[in-house]
C-alpha positions as a Markdown table, in Angstrom:
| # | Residue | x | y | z |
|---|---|---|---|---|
| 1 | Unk | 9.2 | -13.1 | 3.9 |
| 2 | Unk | 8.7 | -13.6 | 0.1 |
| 3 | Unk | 5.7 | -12.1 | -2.0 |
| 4 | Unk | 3.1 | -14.3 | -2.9 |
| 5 | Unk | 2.2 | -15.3 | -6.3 |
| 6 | Unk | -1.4 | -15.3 | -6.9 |
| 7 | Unk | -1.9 | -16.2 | -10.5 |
| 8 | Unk | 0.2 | -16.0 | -13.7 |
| 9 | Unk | -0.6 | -12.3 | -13.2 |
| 10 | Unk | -0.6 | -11.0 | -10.1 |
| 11 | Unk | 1.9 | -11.0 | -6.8 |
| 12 | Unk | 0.9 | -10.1 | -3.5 |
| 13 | Unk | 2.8 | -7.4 | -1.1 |
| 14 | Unk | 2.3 | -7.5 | 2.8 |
| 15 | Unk | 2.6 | -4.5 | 4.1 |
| 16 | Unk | 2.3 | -3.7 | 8.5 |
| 17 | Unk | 1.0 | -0.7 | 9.3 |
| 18 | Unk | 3.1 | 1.5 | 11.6 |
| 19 | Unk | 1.5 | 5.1 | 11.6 |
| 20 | Unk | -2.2 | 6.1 | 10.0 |
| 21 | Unk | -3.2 | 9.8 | 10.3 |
| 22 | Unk | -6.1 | 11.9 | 8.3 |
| 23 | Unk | -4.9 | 15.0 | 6.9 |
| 24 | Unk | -6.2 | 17.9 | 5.1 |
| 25 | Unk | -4.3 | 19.5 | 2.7 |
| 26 | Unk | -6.0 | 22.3 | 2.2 |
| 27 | Unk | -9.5 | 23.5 | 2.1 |
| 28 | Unk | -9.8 | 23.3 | -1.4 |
| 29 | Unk | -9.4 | 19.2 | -1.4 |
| 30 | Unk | -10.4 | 16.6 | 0.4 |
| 31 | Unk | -8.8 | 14.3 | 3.2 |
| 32 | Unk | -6.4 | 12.5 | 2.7 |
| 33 | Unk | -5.1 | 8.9 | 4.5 |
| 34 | Unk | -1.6 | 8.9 | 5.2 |
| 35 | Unk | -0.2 | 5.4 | 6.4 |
| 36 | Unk | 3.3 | 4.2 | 6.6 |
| 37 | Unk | 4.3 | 0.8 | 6.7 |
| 38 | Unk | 6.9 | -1.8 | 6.8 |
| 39 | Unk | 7.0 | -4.1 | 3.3 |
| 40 | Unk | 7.4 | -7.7 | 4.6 |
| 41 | Unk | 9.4 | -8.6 | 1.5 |
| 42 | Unk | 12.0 | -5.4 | 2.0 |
| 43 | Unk | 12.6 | -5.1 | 5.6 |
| 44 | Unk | 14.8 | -2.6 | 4.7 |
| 45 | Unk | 12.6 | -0.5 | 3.2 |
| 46 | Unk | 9.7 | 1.4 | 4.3 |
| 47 | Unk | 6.9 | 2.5 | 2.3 |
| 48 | Unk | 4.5 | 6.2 | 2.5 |
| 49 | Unk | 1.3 | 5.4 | 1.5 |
| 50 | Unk | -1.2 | 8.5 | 0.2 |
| 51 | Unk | -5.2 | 7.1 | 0.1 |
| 52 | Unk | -7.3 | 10.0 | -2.2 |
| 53 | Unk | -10.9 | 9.5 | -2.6 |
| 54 | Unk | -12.1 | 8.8 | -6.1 |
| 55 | Unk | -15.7 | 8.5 | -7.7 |
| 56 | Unk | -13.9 | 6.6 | -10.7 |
| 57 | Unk | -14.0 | 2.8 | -11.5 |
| 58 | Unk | -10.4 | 2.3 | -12.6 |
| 59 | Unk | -8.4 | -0.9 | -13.1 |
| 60 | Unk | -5.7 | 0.2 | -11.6 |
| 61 | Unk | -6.0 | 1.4 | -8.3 |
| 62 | Unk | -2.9 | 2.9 | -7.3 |
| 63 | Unk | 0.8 | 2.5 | -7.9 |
| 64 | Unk | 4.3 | 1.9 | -5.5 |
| 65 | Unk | 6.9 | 3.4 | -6.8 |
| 66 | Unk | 10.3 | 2.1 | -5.8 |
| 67 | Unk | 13.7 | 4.3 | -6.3 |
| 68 | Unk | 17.3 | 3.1 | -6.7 |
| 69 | Unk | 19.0 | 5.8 | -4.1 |
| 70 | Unk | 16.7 | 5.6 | -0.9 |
| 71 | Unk | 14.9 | 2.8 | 1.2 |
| 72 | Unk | 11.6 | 4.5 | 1.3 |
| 73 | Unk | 8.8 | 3.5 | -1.3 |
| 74 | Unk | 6.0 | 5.8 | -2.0 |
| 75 | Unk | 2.5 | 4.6 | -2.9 |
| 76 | Unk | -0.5 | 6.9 | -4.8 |
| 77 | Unk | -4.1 | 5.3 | -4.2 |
| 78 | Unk | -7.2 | 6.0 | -5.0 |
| 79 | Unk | -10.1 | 4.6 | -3.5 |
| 80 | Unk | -14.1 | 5.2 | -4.1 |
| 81 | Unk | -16.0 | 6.8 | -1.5 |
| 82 | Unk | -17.1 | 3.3 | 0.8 |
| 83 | Unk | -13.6 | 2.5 | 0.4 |
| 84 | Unk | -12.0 | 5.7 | 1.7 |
| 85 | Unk | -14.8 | 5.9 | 4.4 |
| 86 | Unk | -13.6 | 1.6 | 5.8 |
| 87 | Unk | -10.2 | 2.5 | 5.9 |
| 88 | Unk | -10.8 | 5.4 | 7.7 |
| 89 | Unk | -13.1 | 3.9 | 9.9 |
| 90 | Unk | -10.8 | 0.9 | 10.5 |
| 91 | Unk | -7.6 | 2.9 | 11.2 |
| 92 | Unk | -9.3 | 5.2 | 13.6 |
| 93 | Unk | -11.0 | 2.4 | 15.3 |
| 94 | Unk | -8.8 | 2.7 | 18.4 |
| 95 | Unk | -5.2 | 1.0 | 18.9 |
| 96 | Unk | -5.0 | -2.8 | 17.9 |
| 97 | Unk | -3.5 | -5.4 | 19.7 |
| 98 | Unk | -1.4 | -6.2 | 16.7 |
| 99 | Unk | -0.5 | -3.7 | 13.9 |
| 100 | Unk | -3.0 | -3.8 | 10.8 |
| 101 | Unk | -2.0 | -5.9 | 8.0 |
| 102 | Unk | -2.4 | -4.5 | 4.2 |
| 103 | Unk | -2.2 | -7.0 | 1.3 |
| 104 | Unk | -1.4 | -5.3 | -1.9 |
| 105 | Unk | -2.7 | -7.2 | -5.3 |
| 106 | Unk | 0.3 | -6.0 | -7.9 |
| 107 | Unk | 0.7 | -6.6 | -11.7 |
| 108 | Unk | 3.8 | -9.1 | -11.9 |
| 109 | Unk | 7.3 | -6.8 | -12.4 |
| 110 | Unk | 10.5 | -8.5 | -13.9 |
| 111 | Unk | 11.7 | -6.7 | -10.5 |
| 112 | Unk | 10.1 | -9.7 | -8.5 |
| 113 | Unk | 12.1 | -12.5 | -9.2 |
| 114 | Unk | 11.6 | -16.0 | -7.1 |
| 115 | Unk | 9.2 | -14.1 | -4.7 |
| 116 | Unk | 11.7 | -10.9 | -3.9 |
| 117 | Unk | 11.9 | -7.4 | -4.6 |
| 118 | Unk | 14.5 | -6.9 | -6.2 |
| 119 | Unk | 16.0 | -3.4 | -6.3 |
| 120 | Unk | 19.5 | -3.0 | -8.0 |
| 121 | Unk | 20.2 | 0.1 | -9.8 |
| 122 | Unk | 17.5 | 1.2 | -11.6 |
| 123 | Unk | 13.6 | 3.2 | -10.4 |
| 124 | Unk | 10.7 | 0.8 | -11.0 |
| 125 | Unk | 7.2 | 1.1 | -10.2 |
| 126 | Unk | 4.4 | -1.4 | -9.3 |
| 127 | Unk | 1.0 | -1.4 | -10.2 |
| 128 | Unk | -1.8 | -2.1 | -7.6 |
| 129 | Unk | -5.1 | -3.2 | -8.7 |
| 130 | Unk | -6.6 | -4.6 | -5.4 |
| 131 | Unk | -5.9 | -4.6 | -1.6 |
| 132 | Unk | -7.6 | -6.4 | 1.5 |
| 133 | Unk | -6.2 | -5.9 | 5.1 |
| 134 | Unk | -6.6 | -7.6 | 8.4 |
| 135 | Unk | -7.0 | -5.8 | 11.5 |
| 136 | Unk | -6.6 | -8.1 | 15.0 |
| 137 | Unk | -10.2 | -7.7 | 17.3 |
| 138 | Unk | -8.3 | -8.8 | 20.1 |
């Protein structure tokens, strides 16, 4: 499946959701959302995803860092408060019929090239600066 182009600017990433858990680091921070997901565009890649909670308006909302020597992609987001508090509320909201669906609004990358990822030899990163997702009813 290829990414989407959205504008002149922007590409979107399609990520399925495989695992969500709320954890704690410590006592000293808050919870964290820990997802980990499948990238539609790089089936053979998966992706860690890290959700922090945020009282800060900033254009960029997190970023996916890809790296050259492994097939696992790491992604740092921060959401505000309501945001934190619907994700968590949607990924604890019981086991769907289908896996949840995360659309990732990037910044275009000279790594996507004719709707692909491309990873060759070198450690890019992509920044996110909006995401939906879709979660089945039934």
């Amino acid at each position: 499946m290829a990414v989407l182009p959205l504008s002149a600017i922007f590409e979107e990433l399609q990520l399925t959701v495989t695992s969500a858990e709320v954890v704690l680091p410590s006592l000293k921070n808050d919870s964290e959302i820990l997802l980990s997901c499948e990238i539609s565009s790089l089936p053979t890649h998966n992706c860690s995803m890290v959700f922090r909670k945020s009282d800060l308006n900033v254009a960029v909302i997190g970023q996916m860092s890809f790296r050259s020597i492994r097939p696992l992609v790491t992604a740092e987001m921060v959401l505000n408060f309501t945001n934190f508090e619907k994700l968590e509320k949607l990924c604890s909201g019981g086991e769907p019929i289908r896996p949840i669906t995360l659309y990732l609004k990037v910044k275009k990358s000279r790594q996507i090239k004719h709707g692909e990822v491309v990873i060759k030899n070198d450690d890019f990163d992509l920044d996110i600066v909006d995401m939906s997702w879709r979660r089945p009813l039934f």
